[in-house]
C-alpha positions in Angstrom: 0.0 0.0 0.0 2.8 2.8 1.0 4.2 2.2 -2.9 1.2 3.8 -4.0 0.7 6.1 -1.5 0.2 9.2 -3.0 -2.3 7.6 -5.3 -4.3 6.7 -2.8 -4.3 10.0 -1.3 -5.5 11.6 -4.9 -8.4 9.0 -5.1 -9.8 9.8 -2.0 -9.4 13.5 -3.0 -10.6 12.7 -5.9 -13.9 11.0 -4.9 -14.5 14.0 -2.8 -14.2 16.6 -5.3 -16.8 14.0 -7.5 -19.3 14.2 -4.4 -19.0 18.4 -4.4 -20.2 18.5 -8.2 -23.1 16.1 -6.7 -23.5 18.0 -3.8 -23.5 21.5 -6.3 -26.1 19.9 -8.3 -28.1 18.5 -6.0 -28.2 21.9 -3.6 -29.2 23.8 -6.7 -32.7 22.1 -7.4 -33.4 23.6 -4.0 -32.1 26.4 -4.6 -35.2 28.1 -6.1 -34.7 31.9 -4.8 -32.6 34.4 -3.1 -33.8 33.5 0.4 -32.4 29.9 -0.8 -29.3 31.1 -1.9 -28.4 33.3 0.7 -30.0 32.3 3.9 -30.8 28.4 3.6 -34.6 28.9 3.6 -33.9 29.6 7.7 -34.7 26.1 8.4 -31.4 24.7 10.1 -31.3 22.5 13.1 -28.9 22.3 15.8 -26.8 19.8 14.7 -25.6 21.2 11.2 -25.3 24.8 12.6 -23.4 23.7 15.3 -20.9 22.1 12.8 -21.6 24.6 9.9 -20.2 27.5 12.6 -16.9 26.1 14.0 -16.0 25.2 10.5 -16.5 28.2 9.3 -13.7 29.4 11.4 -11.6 26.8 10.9 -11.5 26.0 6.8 -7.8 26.6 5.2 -6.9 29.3 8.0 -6.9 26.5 10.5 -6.6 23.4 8.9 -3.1 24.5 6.7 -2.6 27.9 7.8 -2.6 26.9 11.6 0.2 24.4 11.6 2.0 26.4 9.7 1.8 29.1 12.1 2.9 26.9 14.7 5.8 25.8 12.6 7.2 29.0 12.4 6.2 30.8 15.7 6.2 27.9 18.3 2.9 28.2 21.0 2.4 31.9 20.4 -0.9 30.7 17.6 -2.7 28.8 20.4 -3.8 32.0 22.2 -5.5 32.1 18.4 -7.9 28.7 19.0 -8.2 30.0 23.1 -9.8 33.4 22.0 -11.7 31.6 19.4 -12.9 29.4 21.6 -14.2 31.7 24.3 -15.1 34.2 21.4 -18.2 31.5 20.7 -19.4 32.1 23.8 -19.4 35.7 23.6 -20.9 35.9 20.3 -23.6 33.4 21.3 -23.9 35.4 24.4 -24.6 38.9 22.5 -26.4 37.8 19.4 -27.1 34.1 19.7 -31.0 34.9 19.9 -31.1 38.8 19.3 -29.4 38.3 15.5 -31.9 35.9 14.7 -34.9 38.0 15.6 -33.9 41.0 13.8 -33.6 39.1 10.8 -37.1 37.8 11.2 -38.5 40.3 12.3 -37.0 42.6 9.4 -37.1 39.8 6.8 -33.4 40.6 6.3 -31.1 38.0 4.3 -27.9 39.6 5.2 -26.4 41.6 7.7 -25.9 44.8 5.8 -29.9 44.4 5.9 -30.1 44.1 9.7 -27.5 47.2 10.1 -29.8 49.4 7.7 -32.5 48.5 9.7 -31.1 49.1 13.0 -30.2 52.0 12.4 -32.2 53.0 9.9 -29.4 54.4 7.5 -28.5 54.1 4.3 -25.2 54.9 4.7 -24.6 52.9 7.5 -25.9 49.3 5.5 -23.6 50.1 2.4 -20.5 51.1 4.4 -21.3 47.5 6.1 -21.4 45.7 2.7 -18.3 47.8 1.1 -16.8 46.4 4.4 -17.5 42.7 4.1 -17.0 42.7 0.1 -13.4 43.9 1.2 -12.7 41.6 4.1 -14.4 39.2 1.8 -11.3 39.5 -0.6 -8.6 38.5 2.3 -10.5 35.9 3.9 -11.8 34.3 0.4 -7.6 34.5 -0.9 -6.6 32.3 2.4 -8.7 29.4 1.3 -7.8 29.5 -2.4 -4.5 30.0 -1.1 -4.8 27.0 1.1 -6.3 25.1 -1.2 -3.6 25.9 -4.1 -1.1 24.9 -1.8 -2.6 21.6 -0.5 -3.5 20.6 -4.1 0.1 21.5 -5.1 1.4 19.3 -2.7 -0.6 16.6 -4.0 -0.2 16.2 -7.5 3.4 16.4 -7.7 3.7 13.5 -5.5 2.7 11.6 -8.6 6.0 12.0 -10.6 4.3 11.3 -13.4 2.9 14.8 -13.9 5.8 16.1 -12.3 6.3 19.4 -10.8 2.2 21.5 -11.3 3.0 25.2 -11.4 1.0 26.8 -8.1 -1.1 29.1 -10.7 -2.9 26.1 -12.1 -3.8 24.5 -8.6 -4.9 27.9 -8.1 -7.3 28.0 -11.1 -8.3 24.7 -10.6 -9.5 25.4 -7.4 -11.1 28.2 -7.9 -13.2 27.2 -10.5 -14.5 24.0 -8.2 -15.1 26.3 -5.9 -17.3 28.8 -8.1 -19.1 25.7 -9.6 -19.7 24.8 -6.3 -21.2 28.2 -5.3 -22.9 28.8 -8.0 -24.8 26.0 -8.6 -25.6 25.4 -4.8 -25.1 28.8 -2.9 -25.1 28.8 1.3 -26.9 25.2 1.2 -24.1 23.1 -0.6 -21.9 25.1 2.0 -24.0 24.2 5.0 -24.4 20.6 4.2 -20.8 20.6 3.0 -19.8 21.8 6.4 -22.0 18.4 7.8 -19.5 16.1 5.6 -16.2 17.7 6.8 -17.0 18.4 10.4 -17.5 14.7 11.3 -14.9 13.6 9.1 -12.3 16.2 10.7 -13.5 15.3 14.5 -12.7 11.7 14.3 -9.5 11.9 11.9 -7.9 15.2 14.0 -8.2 12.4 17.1 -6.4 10.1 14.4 -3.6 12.2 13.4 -2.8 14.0 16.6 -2.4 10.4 17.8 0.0 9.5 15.1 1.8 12.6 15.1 2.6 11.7 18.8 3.6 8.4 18.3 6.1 10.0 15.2 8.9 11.6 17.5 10.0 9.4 20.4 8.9 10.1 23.6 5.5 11.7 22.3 4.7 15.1 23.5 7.4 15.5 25.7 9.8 14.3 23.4 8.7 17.3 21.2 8.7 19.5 23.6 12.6 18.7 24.6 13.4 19.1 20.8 11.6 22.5 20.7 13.4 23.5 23.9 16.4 22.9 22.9 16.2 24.5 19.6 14.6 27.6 20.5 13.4 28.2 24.1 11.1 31.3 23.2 8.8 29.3 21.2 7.9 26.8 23.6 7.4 29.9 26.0 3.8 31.0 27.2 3.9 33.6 24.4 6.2 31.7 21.4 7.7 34.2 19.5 5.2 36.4 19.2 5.8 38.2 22.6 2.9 38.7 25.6 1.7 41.9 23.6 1.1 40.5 20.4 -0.1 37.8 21.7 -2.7 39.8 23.9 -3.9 41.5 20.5 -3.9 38.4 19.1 -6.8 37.3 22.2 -8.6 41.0 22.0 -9.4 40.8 18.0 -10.3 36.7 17.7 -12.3 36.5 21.6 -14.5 40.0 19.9 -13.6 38.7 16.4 -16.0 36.1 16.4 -19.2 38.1 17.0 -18.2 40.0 13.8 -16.9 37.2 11.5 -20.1 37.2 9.0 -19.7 33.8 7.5 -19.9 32.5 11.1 -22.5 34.6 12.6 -25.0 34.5 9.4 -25.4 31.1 10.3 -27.1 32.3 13.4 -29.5 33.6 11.1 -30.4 30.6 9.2 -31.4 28.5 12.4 -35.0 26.8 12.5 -35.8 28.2 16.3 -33.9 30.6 17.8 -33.8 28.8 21.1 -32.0 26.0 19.6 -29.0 28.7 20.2 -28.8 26.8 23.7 -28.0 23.9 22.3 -26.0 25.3 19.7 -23.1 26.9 21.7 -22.0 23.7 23.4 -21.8 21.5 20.5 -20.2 24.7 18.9 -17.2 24.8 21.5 -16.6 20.9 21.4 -16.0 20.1 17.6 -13.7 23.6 17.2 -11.6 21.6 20.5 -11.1 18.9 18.6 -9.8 19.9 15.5 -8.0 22.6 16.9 -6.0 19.4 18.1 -4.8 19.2 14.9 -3.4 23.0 13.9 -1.6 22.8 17.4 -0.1 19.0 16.9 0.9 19.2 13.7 2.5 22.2 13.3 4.7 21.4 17.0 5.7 17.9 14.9 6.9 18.9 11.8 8.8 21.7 13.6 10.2 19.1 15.9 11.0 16.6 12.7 12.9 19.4 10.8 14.9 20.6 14.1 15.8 16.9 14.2 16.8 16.3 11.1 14.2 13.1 10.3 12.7 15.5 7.6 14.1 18.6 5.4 13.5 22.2 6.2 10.2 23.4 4.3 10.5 25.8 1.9 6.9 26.9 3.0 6.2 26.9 6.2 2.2 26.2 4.4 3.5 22.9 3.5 3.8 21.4 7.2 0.2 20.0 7.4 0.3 18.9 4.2 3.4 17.2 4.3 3.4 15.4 7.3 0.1 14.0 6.4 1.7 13.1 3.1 4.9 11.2 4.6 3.7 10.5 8.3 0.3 9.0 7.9 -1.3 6.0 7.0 -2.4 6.6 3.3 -6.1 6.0 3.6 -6.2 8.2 6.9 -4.1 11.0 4.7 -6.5 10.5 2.2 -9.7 11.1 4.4 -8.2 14.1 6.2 -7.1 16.0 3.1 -10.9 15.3 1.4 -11.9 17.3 5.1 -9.5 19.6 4.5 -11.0 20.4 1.3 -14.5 20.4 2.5 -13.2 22.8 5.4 -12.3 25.0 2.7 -15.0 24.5 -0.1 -17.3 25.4 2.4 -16.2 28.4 4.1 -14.8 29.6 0.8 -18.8 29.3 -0.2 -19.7 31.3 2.5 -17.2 33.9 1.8 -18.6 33.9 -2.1 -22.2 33.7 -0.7 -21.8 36.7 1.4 -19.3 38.8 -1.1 -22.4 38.6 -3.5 -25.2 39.3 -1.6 -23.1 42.7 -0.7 -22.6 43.5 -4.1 -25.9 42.2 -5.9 -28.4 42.7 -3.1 -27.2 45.2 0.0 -25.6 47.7 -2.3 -28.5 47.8 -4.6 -31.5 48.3 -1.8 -29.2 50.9 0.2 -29.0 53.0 -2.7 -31.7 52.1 -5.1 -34.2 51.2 -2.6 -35.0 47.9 -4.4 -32.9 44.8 -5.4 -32.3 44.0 -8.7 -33.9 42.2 -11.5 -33.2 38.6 -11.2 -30.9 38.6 -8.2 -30.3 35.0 -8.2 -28.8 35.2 -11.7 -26.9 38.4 -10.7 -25.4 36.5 -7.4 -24.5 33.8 -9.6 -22.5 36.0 -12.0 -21.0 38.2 -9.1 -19.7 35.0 -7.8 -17.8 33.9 -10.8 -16.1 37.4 -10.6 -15.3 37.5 -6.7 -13.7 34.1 -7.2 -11.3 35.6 -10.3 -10.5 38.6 -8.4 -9.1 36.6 -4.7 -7.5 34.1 -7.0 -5.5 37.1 -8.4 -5.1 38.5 -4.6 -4.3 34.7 -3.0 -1.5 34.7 -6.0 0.3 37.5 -5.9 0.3 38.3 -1.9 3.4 37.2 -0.4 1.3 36.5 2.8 1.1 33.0 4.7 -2.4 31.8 4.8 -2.4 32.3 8.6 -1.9 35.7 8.0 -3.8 36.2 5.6 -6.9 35.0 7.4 -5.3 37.3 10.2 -6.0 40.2 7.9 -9.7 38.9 6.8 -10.7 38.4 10.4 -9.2 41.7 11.8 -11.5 43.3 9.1 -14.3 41.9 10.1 -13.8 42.1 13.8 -12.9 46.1 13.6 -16.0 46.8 11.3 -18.8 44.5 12.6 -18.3 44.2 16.3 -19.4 47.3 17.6 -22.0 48.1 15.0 -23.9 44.6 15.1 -22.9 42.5 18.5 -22.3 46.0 20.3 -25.2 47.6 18.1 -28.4 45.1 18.5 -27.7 44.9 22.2 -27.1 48.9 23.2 -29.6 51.1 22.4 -28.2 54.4 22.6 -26.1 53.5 19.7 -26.4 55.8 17.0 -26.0 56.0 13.3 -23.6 58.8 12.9 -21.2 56.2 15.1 -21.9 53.2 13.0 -20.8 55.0 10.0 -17.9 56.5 12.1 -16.9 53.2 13.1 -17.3 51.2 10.1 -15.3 53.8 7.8 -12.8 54.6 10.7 -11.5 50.5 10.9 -11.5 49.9 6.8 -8.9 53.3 7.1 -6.7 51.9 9.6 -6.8 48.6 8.7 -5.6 49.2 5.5 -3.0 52.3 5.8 -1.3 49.8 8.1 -1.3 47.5 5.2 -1.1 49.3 2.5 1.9 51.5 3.8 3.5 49.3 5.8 3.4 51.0 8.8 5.0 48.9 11.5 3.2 48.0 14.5 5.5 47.9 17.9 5.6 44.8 19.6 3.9 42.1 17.7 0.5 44.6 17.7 -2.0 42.6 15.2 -3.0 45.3 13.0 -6.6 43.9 13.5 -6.3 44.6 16.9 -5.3 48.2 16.5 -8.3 49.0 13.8 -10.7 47.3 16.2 -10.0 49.3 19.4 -9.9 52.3 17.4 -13.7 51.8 16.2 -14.8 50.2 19.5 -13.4 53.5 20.8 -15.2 55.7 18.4 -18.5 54.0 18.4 -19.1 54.1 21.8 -18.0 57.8 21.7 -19.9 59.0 19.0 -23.0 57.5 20.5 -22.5 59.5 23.8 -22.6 62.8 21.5 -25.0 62.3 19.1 -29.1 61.1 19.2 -31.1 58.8 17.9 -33.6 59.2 15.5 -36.8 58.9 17.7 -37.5 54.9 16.8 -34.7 53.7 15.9 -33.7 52.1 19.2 -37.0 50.1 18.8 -37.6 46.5 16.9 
């Protein structure tokens, strides 16, 4: 079996990517509407929510980007999966039930609708959607990027083809991955998210187990390797440093409340008192796989350190690698079909939502009605989201970690005050929902896009979200409401 190991591994891939297409197809003969295409119809139950959220947040940021984060910064990316993890419960906390009921309530299909009707502003609901179309762009690059890489990895492990240039993994995927949309919208994401959630519970158990028994003496054989090599990284704060590291917990614990493929989903539920339920089951499956980013990425540190395996030229490649070369073929092939769903998924959700700000939020803010035919308008906003973060997830020199870093700050700096802040204060104001909103997209970017350096380790995310936190809760103390606008 290990002589054709790699093309096992491609079958199994292989037979996944088959099942999408079904999946596609099958998602978009009940896809009949908008609503479908969006928001699921609103009929999910606990179970797939549950599953369909802490995927979302994992996908290619945690499955590839994770370990490779750990690979090259030691322990400092666990504070990453402990904010997450308490982030659930703050999100649930603040908008588990009140999200839902606005969106009922309002018959909104997106949260650009739910900000405009809040706060009853125009200018408010497009800055939202200019907002998510651009974090959108970051977030949607990491998993082509992830996927590119992944696939990469793959398919030159049959020397047959030998070496497949990184562009055309990259085109590949993103055409599956618009296909995928496309034909199947949010439910191929959701149901997708089923598939690869159980899969990735049981085989994260798997690998972390055999990536355990792969260095002698297990965890504390790693651990000694690590040590010796480089005793920062194996510190509390890795090499990262306690203040970048404490950013790091300020923009992912918020972060959550205001990532909008994850919190949409709390909009799609059947009841919203299945959010009880919901939370726990939430919590538990992230826990599991975060096993794996944690595992993984201290492994193949530990293997290059000690010389069992060659330095990576990418410090991407460590998940994919050491499931390549360390794992039983059929287990490798299982976990990389998860891996892909991870992706497929969110990536679908990061498409879905991309489109609905361009084709449905932008339009109603400024038009006052949607457009003719918006399904066939998402559809063909879709196909050019996906060309445009291909270009973006080819041409930034970014790791995936940090490029999901960037999509999530974004988020976190532009939707936490406005909506988890927003629904549940009611002297929030308009004037500091625009403030805030426009405020975090200009600081998030001038620090990117003129490379302004942060001191110590400061996530820029962290910096744009304190900043509009700060400015939304100050605006509102100065300005008024409109006289109903505090009311639902």
């Amino acid at each position: 079996m290990e002589s054709y190991r790699a093309q096992i591994i491609v079958a199994c891939v292989a037979i996944y990517f088959v099942l999408c297409i079904v999946v596609g197809l099958w998602a978009m003969r009940k896809t009949k509407s908008a609503r479908d295409f969006f928001m699921a119809g609103r009929d999910l139950g606990i179970f797939v929510t549950s599953i369909a959220i802490f995927s979302s947040a994992m996908s290619g940021f945690g499955f590839v980007g994770g370990p490779g984060l750990v690979y090259r910064m030691g322990i400092s990316s666990l504070w990453i999966v402990i904010s997450t993890t308490i982030g659930y419960a703050i999100c649930f906390f603040l908008l588990g039930k009140k999200l839902r009921e606005w969106a009922v309530k309002r018959d909104s299909i997106s949260l650009p609708d739910v900000i405009k009707a809040r706060y009853q502003s125009t200018t408010a609901g497009v800055l939202a959607a200019v907002a998510i179309v651009l974090g959108v762009m970051g977030y949607l690059a990491t998993q082509i990027a992830a996927m590119a890489t992944v696939l990469q990895s793959l398919v030159s492990g049959l020397t047959a083809y030998g070496e497949v240039s990184l562009f055309s993994c990259a085109l590949f995927s993103t055409v599956l991955l618009v296909f995928y949309c496309v034909t199947g919208g949010i439910i191929a994401s959701v149901y997708t998210d089923l598939i690869q959630g159980v899969i990735m519970m049981v085989a994260a158990v798997l690998v972390v187990l055999t990536a355990i028994w792969t260095v002698d003496g297990g965890l504390a054989g790693i651990s000694e390797i690590l040590v010796r090599d480089d005793p920062q990284s194996m510190s509390p704060w890795g090499s990262k440093g306690m203040i970048g590291c404490l950013s790091w917990y300020f923009v992912f614990a918020l972060g959550v409340a205001g990532q909008p493929h994850v919190i949409t989903k709390l909009m799609m539920t059947r009841r919203a008192e299945d959010v009880r339920w919901t939370l726990p089951a939430t919590i538990a499956g992230y826990m599991v796989t975060a096993l794996l980013w944690i595992v993984v990425g201290l492994t193949m540190r530990a293997l290059v350190v000690s010389h069992a395996y060659p330095e990576l030229a990418n410090a991407d490649s460590a998940a994919p690698d050491f499931l390549q070369y360390f794992t039983h073929p059929v287990l490798a092939g299982i976990v990389f079909a998860g891996l892909f769903a991870a992706i497929m998924s969110t990536a679908d959700a990061f498409l879905n939502i991309g489109a609905a700000a361009i084709v449905h939020d932008i339009p109603v803010a400024v038009r006052g009605k949607p457009v003719k035919n918006e399904l066939k308008w998402a559809r063909i906003v879709t196909v050019l989201i996906g060309g445009t973060a291909m270009l973006f997830a080819l041409y930034s020199r970014e790791m995936v970690a940090l490029l999901g870093a960037f999509g999530w700050g974004t988020f976190a700096a532009a939707l936490v005050p406005t909506v988890a802040i927003g629904l549940n204060w009611k002297r929030a104001t308009s004037s500091a929902a625009c403030v805030a909103i426009a405020s975090s997209l200009v600081v998030n970017f001038s620090i990117r896009a003129f490379n302004f350096h942060v001191p110590l380790n400061i996530d820029s995310g962290a910096v744009a979200l304190l900043v509009s936190l700060l400015l939304f809760i100050g605006v509102s103390l100065v300005t008024s409401n409109k006289p109903d606008l505090a009311e639902h």
